[in-house]
DRENFI-31749 format. One record per atom (N, C-alpha, C, O): residue in three letters; x, y, z. Coordinates in pm, whole numbers, plus 50000, padded with zeros to 5 digits. Example, Ala and Ser with C-alpha at 12.3 -4.5 7.8 and 13.67 -1.06 7.14 Angstrom:
2
ALA513194943150780ALA512304955050780ALA513204967050780ALA514244966850846SER512854977550708SER513674989450714SER512905000350787SER513415011450804
***
This chain:
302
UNK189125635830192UNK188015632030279UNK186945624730197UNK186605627930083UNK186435613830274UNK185655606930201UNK184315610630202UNK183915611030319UNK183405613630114UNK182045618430066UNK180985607530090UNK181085596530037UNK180245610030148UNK178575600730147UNK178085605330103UNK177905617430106UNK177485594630017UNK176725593629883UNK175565586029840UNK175735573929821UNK174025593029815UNK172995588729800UNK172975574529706UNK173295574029587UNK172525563029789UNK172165552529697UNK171385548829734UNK171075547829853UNK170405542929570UNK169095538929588UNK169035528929625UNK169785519829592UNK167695527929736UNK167305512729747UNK166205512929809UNK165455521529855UNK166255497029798UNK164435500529829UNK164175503829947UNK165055506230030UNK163075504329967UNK162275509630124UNK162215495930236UNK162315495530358UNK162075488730165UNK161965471730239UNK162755462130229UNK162495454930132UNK163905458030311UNK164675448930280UNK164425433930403UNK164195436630521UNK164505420930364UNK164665409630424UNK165685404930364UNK165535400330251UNK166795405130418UNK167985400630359UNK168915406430388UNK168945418230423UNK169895398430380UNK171675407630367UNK172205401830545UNK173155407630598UNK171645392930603UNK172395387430721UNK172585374130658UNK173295367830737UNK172435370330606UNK172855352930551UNK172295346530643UNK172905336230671UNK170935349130732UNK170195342030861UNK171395340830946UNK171165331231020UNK172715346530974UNK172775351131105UNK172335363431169UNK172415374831123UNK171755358931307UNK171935374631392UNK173495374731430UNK174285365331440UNK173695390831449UNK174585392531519UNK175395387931629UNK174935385931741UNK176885386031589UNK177275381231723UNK178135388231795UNK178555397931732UNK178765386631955UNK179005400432008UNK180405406831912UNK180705418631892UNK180995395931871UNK183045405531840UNK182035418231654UNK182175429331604UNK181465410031639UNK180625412531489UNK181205425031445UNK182315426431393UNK180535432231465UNK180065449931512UNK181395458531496UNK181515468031419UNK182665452131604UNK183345458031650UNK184445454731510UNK184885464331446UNK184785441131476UNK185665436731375UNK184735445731231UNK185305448231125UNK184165447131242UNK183585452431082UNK183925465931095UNK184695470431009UNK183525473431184UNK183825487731207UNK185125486431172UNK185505489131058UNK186255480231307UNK187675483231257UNK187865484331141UNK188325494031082UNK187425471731088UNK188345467030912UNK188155475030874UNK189145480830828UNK186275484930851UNK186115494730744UNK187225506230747UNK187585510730639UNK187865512130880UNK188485520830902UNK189415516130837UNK189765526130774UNK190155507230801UNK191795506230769UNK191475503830621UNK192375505030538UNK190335500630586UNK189945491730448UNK189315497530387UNK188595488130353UNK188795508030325UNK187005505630291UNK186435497030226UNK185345493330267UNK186885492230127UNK186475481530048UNK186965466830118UNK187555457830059UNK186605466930244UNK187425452830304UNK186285444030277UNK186725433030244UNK185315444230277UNK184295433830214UNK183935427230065UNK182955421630015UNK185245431130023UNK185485430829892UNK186355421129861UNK186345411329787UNK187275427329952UNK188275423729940UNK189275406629932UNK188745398430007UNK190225402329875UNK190055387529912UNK190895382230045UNK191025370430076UNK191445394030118UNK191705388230241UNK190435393230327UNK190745397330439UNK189055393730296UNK188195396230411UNK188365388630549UNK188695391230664UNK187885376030462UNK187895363530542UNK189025359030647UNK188895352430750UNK189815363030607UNK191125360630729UNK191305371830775UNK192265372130852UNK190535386230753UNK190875394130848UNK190125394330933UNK190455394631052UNK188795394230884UNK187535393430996UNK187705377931008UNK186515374831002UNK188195369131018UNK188425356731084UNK186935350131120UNK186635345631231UNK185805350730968UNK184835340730961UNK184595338330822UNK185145343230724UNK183685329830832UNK183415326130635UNK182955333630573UNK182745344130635UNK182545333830433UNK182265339830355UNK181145347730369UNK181155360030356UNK180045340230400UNK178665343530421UNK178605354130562UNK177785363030589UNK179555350330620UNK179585358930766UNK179945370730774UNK179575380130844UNK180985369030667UNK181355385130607UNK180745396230552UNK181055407930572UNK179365389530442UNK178345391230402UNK177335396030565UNK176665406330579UNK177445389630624UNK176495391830718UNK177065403630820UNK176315413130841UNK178385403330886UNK178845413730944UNK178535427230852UNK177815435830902UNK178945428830744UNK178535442230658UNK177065446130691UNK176845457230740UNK176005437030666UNK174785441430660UNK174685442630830UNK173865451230860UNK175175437630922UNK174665441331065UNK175585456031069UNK175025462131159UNK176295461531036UNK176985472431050UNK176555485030981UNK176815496631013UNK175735479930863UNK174535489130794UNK173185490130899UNK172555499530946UNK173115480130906UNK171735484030996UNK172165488931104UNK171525499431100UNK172835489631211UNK172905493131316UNK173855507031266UNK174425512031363UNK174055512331167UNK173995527431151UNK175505531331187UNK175885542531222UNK176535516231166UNK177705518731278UNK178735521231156UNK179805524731206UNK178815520631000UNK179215524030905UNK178015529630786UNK176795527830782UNK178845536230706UNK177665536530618UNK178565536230437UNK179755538030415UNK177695533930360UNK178195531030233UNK178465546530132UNK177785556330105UNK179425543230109UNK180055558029984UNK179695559529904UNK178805566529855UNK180705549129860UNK180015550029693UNK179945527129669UNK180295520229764UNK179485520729538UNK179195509829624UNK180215502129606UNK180925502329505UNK180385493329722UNK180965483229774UNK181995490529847UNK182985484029880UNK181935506329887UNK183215511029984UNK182405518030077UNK181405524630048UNK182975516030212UNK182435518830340UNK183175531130423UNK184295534230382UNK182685537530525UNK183285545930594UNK182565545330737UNK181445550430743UNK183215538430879UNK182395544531028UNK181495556631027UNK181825567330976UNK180475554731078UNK180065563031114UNK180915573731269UNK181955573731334UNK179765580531262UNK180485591431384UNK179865579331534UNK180495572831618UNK179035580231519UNK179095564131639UNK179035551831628UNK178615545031721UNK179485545931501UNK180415535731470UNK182055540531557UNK182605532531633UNK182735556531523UNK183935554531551UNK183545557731733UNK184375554931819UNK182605561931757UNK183135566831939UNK182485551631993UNK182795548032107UNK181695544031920UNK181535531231998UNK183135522931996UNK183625517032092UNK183635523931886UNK184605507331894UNK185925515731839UNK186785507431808UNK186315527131820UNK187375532331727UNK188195546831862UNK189255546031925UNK187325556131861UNK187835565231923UNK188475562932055UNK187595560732137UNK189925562432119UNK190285562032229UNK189815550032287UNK189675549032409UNK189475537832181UNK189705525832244UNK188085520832215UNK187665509332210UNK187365533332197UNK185545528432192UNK184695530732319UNK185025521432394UNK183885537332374UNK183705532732465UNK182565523832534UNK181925525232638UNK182575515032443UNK182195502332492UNK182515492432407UNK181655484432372UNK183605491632368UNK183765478232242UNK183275466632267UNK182985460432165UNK182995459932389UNK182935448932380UNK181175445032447UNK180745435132505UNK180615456032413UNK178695455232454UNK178715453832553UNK177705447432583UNK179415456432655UNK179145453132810UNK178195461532866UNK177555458132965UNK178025474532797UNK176825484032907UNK175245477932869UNK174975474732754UNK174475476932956UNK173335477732909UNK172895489432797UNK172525485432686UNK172915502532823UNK172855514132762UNK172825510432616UNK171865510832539UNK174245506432590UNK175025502332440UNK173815491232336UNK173605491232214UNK173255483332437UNK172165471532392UNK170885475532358UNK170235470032268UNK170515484332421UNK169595494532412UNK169475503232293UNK168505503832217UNK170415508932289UNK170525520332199UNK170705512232042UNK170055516031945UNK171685500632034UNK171775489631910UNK170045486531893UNK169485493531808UNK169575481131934UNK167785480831985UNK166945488431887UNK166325484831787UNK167165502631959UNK166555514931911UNK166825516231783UNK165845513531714UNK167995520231707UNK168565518231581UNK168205511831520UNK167575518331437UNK168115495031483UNK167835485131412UNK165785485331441UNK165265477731361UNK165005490631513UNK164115487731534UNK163245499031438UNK162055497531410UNK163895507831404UNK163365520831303UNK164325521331229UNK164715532131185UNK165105506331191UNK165655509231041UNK164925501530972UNK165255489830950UNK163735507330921UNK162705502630797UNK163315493530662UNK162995482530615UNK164175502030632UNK164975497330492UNK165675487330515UNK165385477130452UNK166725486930604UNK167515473430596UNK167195461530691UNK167665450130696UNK165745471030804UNK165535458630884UNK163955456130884UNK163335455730990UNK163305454330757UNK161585458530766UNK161125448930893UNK160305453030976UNK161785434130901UNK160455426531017UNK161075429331127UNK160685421631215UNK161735435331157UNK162435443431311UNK161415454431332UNK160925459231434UNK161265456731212UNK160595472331272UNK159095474231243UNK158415483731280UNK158635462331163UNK157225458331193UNK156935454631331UNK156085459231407UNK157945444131353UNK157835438831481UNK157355445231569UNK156205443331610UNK158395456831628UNK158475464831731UNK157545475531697UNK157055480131801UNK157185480331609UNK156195495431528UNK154935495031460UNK154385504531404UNK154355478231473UNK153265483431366UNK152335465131464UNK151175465631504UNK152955456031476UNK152735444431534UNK151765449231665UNK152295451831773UNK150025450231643UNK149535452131725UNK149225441031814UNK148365445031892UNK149475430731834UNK149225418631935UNK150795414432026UNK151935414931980UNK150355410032171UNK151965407532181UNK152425390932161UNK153425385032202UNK151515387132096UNK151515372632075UNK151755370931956UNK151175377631870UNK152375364531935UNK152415361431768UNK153095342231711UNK153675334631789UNK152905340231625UNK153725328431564UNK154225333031449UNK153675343131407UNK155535326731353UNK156105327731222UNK155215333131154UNK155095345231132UNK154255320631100UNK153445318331014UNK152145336031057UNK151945343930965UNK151705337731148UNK150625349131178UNK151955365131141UNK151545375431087UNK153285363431180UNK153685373031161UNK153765377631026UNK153355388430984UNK154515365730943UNK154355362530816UNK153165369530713UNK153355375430607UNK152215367530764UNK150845373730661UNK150795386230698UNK150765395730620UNK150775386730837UNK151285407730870UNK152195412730786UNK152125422630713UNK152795407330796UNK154045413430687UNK153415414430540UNK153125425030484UNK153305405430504UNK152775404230335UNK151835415730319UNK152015424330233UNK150375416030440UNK149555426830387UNK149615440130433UNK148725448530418UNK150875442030499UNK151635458730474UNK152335458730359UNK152255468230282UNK153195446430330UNK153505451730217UNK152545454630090UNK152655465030025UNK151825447030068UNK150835447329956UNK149865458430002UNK148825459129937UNK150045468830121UNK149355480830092UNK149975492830077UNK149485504030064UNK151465488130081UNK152785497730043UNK152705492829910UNK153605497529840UNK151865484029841UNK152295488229740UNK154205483129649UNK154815487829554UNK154525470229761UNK156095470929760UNK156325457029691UNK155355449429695UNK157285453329639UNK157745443429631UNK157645430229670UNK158435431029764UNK157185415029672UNK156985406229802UNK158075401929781UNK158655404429675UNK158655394029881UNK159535389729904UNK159415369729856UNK158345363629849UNK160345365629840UNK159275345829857UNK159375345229976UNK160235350230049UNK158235337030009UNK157805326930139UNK159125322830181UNK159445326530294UNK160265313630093UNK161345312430171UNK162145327230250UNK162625328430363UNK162065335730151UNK163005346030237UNK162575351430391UNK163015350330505UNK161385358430320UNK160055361830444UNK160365354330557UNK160275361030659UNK160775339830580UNK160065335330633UNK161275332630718UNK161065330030836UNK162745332830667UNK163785329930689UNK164255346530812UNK164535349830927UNK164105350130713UNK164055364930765UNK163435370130911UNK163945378030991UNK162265363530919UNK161805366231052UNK162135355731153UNK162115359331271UNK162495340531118UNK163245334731209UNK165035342131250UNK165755337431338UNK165295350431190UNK166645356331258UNK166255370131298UNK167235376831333UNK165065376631305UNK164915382331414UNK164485376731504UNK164945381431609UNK163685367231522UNK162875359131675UNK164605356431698UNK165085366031758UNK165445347731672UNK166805346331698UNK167505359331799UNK167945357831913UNK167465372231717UNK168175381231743UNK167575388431893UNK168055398431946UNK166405380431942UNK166165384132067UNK165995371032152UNK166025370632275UNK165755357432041UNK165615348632205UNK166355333832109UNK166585333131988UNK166575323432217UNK167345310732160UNK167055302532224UNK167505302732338UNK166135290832183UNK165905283332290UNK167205273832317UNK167975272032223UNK167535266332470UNK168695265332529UNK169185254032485UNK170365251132505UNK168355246432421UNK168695234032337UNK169685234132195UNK170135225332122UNK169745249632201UNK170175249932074UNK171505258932064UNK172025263031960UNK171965261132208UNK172955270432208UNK174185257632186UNK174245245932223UNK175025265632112UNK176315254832069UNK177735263832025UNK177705275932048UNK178375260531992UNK179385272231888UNK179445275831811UNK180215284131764UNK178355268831758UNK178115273431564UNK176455285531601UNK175965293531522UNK176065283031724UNK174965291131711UNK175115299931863UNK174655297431974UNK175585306031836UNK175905316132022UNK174855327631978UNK174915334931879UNK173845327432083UNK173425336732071UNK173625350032080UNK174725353532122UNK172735359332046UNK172865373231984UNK172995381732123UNK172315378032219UNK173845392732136UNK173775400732244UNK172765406232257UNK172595407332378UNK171915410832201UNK170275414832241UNK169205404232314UNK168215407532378UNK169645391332290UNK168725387732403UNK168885384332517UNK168415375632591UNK169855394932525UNK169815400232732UNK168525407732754UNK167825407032855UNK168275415232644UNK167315426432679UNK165795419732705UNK164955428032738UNK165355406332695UNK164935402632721UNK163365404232651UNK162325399632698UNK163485411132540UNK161965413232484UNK161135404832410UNK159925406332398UNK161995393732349UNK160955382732319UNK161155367532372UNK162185360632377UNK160215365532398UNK160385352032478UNK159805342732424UNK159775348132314UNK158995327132396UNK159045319132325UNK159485303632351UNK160405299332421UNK158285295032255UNK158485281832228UNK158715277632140UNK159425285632079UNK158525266732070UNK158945263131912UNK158275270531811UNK158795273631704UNK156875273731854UNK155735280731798UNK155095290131789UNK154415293531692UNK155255296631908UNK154655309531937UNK155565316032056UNK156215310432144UNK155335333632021UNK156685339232073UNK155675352932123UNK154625355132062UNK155985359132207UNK155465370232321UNK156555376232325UNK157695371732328UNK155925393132326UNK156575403832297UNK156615409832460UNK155475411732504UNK157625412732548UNK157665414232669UNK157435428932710UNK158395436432696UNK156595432632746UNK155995449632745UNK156265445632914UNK156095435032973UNK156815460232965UNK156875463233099UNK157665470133148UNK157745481533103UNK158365467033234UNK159405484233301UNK161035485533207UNK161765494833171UNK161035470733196UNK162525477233117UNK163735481733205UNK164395492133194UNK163915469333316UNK164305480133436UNK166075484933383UNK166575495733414UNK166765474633303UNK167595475933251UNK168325488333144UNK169505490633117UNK166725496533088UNK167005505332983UNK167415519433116UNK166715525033201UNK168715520633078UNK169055536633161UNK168525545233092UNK168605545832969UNK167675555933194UNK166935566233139UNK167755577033048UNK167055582732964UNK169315581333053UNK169375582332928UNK169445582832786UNK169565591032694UNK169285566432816UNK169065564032657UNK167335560432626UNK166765557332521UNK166985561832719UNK165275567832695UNK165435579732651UNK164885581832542UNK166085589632704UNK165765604832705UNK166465604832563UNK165705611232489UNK167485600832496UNK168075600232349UNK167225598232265UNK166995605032165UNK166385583132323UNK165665576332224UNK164095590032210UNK163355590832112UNK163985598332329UNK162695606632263UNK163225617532206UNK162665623032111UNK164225621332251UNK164795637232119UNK164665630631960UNK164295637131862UNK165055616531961UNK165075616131860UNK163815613231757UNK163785613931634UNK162925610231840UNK161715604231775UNK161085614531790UNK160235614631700UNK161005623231851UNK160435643131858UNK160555645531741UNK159615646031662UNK162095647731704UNK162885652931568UNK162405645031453UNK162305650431343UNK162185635831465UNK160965632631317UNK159865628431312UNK159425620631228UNK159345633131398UNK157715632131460UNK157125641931400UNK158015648831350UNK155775647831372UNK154835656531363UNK154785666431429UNK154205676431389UNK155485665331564UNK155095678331638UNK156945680031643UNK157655680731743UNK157305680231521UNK159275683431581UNK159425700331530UNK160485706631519UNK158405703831512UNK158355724131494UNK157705727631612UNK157835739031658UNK156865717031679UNK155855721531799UNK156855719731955UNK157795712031973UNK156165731232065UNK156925732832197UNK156145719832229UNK155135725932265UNK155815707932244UNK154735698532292UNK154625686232223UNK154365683932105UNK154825680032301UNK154365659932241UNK153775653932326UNK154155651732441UNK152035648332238UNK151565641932305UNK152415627032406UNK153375620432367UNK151715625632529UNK152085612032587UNK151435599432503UNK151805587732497UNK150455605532447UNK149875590632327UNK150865589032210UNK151025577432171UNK151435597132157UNK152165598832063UNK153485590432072UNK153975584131979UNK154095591432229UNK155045583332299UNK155045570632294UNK155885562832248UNK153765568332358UNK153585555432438UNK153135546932319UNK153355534932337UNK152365550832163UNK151845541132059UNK152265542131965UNK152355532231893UNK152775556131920UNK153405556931766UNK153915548931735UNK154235540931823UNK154375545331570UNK155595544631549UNK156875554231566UNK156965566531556UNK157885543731596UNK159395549731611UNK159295556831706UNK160045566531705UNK158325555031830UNK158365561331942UNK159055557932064UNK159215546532020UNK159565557532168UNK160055549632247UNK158905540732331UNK159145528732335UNK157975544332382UNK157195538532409UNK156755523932340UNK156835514632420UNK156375520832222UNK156685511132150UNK157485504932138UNK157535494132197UNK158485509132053UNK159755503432055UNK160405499732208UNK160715487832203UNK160595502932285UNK161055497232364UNK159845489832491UNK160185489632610UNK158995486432464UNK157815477332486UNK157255484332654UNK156795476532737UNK157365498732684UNK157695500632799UNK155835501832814UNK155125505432720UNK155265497932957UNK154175501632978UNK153625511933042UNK154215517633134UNK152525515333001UNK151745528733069UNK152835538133218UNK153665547133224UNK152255530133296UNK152955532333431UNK154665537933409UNK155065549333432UNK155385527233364UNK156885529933368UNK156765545733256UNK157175556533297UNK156235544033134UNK156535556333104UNK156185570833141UNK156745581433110UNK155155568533214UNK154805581333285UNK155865581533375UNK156255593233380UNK156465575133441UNK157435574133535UNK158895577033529UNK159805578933609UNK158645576333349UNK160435581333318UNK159855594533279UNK160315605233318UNK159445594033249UNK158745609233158UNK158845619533289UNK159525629433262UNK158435619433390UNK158565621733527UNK160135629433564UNK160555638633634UNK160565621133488UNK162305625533543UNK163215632733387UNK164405630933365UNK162425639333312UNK162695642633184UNK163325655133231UNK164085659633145UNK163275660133308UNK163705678833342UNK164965669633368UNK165545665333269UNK165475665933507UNK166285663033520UNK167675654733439UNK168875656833455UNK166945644333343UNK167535639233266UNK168195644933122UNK169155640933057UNK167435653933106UNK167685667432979UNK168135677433042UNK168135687032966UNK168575680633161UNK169045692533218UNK168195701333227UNK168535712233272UNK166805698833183UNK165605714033164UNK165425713532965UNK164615719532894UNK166015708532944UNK165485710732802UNK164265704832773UNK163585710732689UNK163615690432842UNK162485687632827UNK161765684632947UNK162515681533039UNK160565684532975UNK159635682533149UNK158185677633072UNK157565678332966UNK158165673233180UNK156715666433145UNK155335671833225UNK155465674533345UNK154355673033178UNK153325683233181UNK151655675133201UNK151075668933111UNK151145677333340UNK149885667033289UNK148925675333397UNK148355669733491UNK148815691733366UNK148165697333391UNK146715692833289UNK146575687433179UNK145565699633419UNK144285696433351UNK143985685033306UNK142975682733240UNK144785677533334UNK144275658633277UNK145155660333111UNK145245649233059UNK145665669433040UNK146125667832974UNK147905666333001UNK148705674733041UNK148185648132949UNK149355646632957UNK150655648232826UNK150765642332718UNK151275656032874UNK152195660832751UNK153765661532787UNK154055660932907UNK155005663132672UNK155985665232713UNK156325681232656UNK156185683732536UNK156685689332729UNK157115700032721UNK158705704532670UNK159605705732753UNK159005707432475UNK159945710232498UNK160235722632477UNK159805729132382UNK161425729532614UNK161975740432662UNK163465742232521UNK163565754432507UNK164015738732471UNK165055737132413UNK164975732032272UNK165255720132283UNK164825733932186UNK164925723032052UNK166045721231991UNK165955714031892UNK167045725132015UNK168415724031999UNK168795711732049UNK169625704631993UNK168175708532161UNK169125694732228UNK169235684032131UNK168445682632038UNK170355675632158UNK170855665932089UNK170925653232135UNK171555651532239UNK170315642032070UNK170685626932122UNK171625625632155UNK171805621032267UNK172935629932056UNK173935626932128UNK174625631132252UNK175425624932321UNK174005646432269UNK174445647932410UNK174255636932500UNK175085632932581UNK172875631432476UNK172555625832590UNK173055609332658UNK172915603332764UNK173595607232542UNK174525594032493UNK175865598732563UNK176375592832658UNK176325609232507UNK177855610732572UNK177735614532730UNK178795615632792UNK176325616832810UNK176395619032936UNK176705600732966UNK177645594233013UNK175355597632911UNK175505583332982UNK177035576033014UNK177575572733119UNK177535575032846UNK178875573132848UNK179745574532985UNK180305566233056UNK179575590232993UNK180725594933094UNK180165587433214UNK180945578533249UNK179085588033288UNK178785581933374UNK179085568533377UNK179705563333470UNK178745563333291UNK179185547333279UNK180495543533288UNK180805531633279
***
């Protein structure tokens, strides 16, 4: 059995997609190979197994790190994760080919609080207080978190490269769709929108996100939140934190009180929502529950 194994790295990465975003087969061909391969990114039939160039190969690895769907052993050898294998491996996957909304969502959530391998994803979505932004304004956000982390800078070319394939990884303007550039399956989800210059962050109902992978996305942000020993989470805590769903998934005031609303039901009773006395809170009954339960309901339903 193969062992996972602590490796260092830094806290902040821009890099490791070769400026592609993801494309839909991506995900699914990297997972396989790792299963039959581990070292298939190594390897010198990569390229004709995953059937793209060099750099793409390079780039499938790092989208399969970030999205949490393999993870690294020891280095340069890989192993699926446990939902790397029930997305694209177990009994066929069940969703290999991104068709659920759910599946887009939840890829979303993942890459949006992976700090390390995806820092301007998760500035973006976690720390980016305006919903307006351009390159160049995101650009200096970036620089002066990093320079109060204290971290590494990156050059102006990378930085800069770097945040044009996330604006990519959610929107494409139509002039530019071709075969060499198909856009990314996330911008169905529709959260950033955009001109040559300036790009808007789409806050609102989200009517697309199924409430169980809301209800996933808050067990999990409970569980490494401040209050993940406490029966109780603030609704501010939700709706502004980082790595909260509220944020991250750009949802507004209204809609989240509104899913929050249906939390008993959606958790079976493990969590309800509470806004006695003007104080609004989520109540949890259970601390045992698991994201993934709530993933494998959706699943089945789906």
């Amino acid at each position: 059995m193969t062992t996972k194994v602590a490796l260092s790295r830094s806290p902040f990465s821009f890099s490791g997609h070769e400026t592609f975003p993801f494309r839909l087969a991506w995900l699914g061909k990297g997972v396989r190979a790792v299963d039959k391969n581990e070292d298939i990114f190594a390897a010198d039939d990569a390229i004709l197994t995953l059937g793209v160039g060099k750099n793409m190969v390079r780039s499938i690895r790092h989208w399969c790190l970030a999205f949490k769907l393999i993870d690294e052993t020891k280095r340069g050898h890989y192993t699926p994760t446990t939902w790397g294998k029930k997305l694209f491996i177990d009994n066929d996957g069940v969703d290999p080919y991104l068709e659920k909304p759910g599946t887009l969502w939840w890829l979303h959530w993942t890459l949006a609080n992976n700090q390390d391998r995806a820092t301007t994803w998760y500035y973006t979505f976690n720390r980016l207080s305006r919903n307006e932004f351009n390159k160049v304004s995101l650009r200096e956000l970036i620089l002066q978190f990093l320079d109060r982390a204290e971290a590494r800078v990156p050059s102006k070319a990378s930085l800069d490269r770097d945040i044009d394939c996330m604006i990519r990884t959610y929107w494409t303007p139509r002039r530019q769709w071709s075969e060499e550039s198909l856009e990314c399956p996330l911008v169905e989800l529709n959260l950033i929108q955009g001109t040559a210059d300036r790009y808007r962050l789409i806050r609102g109902t989200q009517t697309s996100l199924p409430n169980a992978i809301f209800g996933a996305a808050l067990i999990e942000a409970y569980q490494r939140s401040p209050w993940k020993n406490s029966a109780t989470i603030p609704v501010e805590y939700i709706l502004y934190n980082e790595g909260a769903p509220g944020r991250v998934f750009l949802l507004d005031e209204t809609t989240l009180i509104d899913r929050l609303s249906r939390l008993e039901f959606i958790t079976q009773g493990a969590m309800s929502y509470d806004a006695t006395a003007g104080l609004r809170q989520v109540l949890v009954h259970h601390r045992n529950i698991r994201a993934e339960d709530l993933l494998e309901a959706y699943y089945r339903r789906s």
